[in-house]
N, C-alpha and C positions, 0 to 999 in steps of 0.2 A: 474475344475467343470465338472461332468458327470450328464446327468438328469437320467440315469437307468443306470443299470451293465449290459453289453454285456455279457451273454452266450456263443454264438459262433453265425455264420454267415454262410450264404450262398448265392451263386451270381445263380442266375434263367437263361436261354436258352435269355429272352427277357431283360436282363441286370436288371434288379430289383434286390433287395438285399433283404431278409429275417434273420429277428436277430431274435433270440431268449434273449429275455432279464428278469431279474426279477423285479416282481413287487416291486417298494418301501414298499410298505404297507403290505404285505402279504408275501413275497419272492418265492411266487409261479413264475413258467417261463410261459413266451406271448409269439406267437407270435406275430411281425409285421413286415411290408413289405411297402421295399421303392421304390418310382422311381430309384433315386438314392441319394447318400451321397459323401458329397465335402468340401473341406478345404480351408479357406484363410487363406493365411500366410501372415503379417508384419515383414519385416526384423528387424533387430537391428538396432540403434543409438545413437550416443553419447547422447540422452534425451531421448532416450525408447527404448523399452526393447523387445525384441522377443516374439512373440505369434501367436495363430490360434485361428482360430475359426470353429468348424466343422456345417455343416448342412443339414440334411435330406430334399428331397421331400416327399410328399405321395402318393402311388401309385394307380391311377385309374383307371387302367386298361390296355388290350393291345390297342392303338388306331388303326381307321381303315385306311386301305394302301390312300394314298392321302387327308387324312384329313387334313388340313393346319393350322386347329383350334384344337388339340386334348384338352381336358380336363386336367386341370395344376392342382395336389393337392397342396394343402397346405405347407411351410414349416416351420421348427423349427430348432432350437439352440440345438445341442443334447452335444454336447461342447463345454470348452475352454481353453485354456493353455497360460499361461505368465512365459515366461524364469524367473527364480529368480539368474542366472548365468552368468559371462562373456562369458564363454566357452559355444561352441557350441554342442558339443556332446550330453548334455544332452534334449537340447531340439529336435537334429534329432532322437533321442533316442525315445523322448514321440511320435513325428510324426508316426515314424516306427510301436512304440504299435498300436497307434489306428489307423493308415490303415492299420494292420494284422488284429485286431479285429472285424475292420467295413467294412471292405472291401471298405473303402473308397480309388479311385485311383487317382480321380483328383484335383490336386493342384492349386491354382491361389494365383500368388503373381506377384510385380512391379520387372519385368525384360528387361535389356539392348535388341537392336533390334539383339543383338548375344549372347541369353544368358549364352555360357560358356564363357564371358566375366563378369559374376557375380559371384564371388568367392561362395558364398551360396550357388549357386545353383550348381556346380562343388560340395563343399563339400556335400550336403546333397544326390546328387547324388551316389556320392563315398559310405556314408552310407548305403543306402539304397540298393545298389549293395551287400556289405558287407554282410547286415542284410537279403537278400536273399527276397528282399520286392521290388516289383512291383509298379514305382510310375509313374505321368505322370505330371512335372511341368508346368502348361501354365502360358504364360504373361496374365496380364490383359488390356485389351483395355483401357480402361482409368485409367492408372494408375495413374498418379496424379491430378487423380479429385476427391478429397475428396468429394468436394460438391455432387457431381454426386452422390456417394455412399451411401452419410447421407440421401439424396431424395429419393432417390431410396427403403431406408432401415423404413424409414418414413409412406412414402406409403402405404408399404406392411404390415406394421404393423396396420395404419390406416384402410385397407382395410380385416384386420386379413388374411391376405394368411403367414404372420410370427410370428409365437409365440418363445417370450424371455424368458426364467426365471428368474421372479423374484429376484430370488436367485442370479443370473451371475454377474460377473465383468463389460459386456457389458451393461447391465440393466442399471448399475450405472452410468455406462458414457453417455449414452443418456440420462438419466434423469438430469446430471449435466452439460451438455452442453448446452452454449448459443450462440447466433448471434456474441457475440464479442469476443467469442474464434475461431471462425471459421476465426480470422486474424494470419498471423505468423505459418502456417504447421501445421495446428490445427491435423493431422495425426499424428506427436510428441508425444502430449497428448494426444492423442484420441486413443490408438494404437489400441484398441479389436474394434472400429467402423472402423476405416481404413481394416484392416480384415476382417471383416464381407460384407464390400463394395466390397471389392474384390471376394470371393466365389459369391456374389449376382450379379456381374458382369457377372460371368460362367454362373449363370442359365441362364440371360436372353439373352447373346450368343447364348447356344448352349441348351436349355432345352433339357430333357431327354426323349426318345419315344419310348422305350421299345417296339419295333418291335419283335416281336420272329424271331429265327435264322432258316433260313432257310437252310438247307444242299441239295447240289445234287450228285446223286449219279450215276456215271455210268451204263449204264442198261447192262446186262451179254451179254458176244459173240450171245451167240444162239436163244436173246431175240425173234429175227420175226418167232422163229419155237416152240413157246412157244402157 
């Protein structure tokens, strides 16, 4: 599930992203422009199945140097992917598209305190090396806190800082979850919330703050006779 078609992309001085994407309705091309865009990934398991879930911030601005508070947009579900395969290939394969497309770089999924002690993440590495693709997998601090994530993800929806579409696979899993599934790895069956908990982890790690880049540049030999 994709909420718009990605055009192409471009990554700004201040780490923002700029898509060009088309409108559903019209098929005319937008812009818009992100703080940033981040993927959670759920591994595979013998009772569920490999997926991510992609999600933009909104961007508002450059904030100012020592701000501690900068201004947080909005974010949203711009995708979602669920392996229909044993094999892996195919799903480092969809990875690969949409962070070429979306310039999406940062990954959050549950990995070991070594993680090329994670086969996954050795192979999806390998891929992405392969596929000539820039990726940067992080562990997620609370990885197996389900709870943590569904709160988390709760929240922000209550508080509208996250819109879902209707339309998503995750949609459907949060509306069909209750209090007594959340016994027995409720991550299992919940696999696109497990996901979504993890990238939602990243943001409020490390949010995004678009600092513009500053460059220095050496000043010329004969600058003091200028």
């Amino acid at each position: 599930m994709e909420t718009f078609e990605i055009i192409s992309a471009q990554k700004e001085q201040d780490g923002s992203i700029i898509l060009v994407i088309a409108n559903q309705e019209t098929g005319e091309h937008e812009l818009r422009r992100f703080a940033d865009i981040r993927m959670g990934i759920h591994w595979p398991s013998s009772l569920s199945p490999a997926c991510f879930v992609i999600v933009s911030q909104e961007y508002t601005g450059t904030p100012k140097y020592g701000d501690a508070n900068p201004p947080v947009g909005s974010r949203e579900i711009i995708a979602e992917y669920i392996s229909e395969t044993l094999g892996m290939n195919e799903f480092y394969r969809q990875i690969v598209v949409f962070v070429k497309k979306s310039l999406c770089r940062r990954l959050y999924a549950v990995l070991p305190e070594d993680p090329y002690q994670c086969g996954y993440f050795q192979d999806l590495q390998k891929y992405a090396r392969n596929a000539e693709c820039n990726i940067h997998i992080n562990s997620v601090s609370e990885g197996d806190d389900f709870f943590l994530g569904i709160s988390r993800i709760k929240d922000s929806t209550d508080s509208g800082w996250l819109s879902i579409p209707t339309a998503s696979a995750v949609y459907d899993q949060l509306n069909s979850i209750t209090r007594e599934d959340l016994q027995d790895n409720p991550q299992e069956r919940f696999y696109l919330i497990d996901a979504l908990g993890h990238v939602l982890d990243g943001y409020y790690r490390c949010p995004p703050r678009n600092y513009p880049l500053i460059t220095k540049r050496r000043p010329p030999p004969n600058w003091r006779y200028h």
